[in-house]
C-alpha positions as CSV (number, residue, x, y, z in Angstrom):
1,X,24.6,3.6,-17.2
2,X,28.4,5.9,-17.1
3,X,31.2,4.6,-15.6
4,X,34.6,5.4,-14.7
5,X,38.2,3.3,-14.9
6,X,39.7,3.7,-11.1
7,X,43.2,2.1,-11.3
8,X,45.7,0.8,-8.4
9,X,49.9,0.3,-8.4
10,X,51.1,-1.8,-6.2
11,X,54.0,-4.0,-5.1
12,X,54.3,-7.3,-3.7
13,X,57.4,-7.1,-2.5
14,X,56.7,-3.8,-0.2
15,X,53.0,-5.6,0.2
16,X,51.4,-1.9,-0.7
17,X,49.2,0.0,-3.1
18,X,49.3,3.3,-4.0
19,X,46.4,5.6,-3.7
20,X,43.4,4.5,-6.4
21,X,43.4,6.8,-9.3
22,X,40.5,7.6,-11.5
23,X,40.9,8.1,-15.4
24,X,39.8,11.0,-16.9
25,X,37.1,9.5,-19.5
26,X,34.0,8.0,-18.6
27,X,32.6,4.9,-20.3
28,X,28.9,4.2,-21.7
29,X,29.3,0.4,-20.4
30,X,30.8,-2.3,-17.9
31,X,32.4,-4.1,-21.4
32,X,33.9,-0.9,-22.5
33,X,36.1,0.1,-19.3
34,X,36.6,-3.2,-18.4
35,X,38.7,-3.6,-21.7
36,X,40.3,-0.4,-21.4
37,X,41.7,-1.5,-17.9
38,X,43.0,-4.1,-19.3
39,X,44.3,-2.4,-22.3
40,X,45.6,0.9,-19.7
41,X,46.9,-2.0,-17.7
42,X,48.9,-3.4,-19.5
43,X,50.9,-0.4,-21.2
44,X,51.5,1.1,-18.5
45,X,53.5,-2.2,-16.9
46,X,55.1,-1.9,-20.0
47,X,55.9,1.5,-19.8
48,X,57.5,0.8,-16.3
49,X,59.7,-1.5,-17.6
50,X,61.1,-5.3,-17.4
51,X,64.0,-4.5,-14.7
52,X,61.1,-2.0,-12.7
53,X,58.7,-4.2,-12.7
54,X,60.7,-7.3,-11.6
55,X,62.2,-5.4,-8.9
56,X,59.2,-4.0,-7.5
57,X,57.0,-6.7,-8.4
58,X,54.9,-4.6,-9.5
59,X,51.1,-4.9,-10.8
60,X,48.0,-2.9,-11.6
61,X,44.8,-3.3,-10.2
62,X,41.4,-1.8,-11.8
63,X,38.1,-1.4,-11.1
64,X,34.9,0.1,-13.0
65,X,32.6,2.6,-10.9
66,X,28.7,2.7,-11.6
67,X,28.1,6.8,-12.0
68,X,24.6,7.6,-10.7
69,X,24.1,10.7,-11.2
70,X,25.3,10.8,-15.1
């Protein structure tokens, strides 16, 4: 079973998500993207910022997606 990382910005404080965007890699198992959403997560608050982040109140959300057809 494939799947692929789909990740979401938002903000709290304008209550609204971007539009979900898929990473370009596809993993063998649940375990494997699930830690690189996490991992992806998490440099890319950092990336954004302390004074970004805290203004916007920003976070990422992440889900895996089950490929069928691969």
């Amino acid at each position: 079973m494939k799947f692929v990382l789909v990740l979401t910005l938002c903000s709290s404080i304008y209550n609204s998500c971007m539009k979900p965007v898929p990473v370009d890699e596809v993993f063998d198992s649940h375990y494997d993207c699930a830690i690189a959403g996490y991992a992806f997560s998490g440099e890319a608050i950092k990336n954004f910022g302390n004074q970004r982040v805290n203004d916007e109140v920003l976070y990422i959300s992440f889900s895996c997606k089950k490929l069928d057809n691969i």
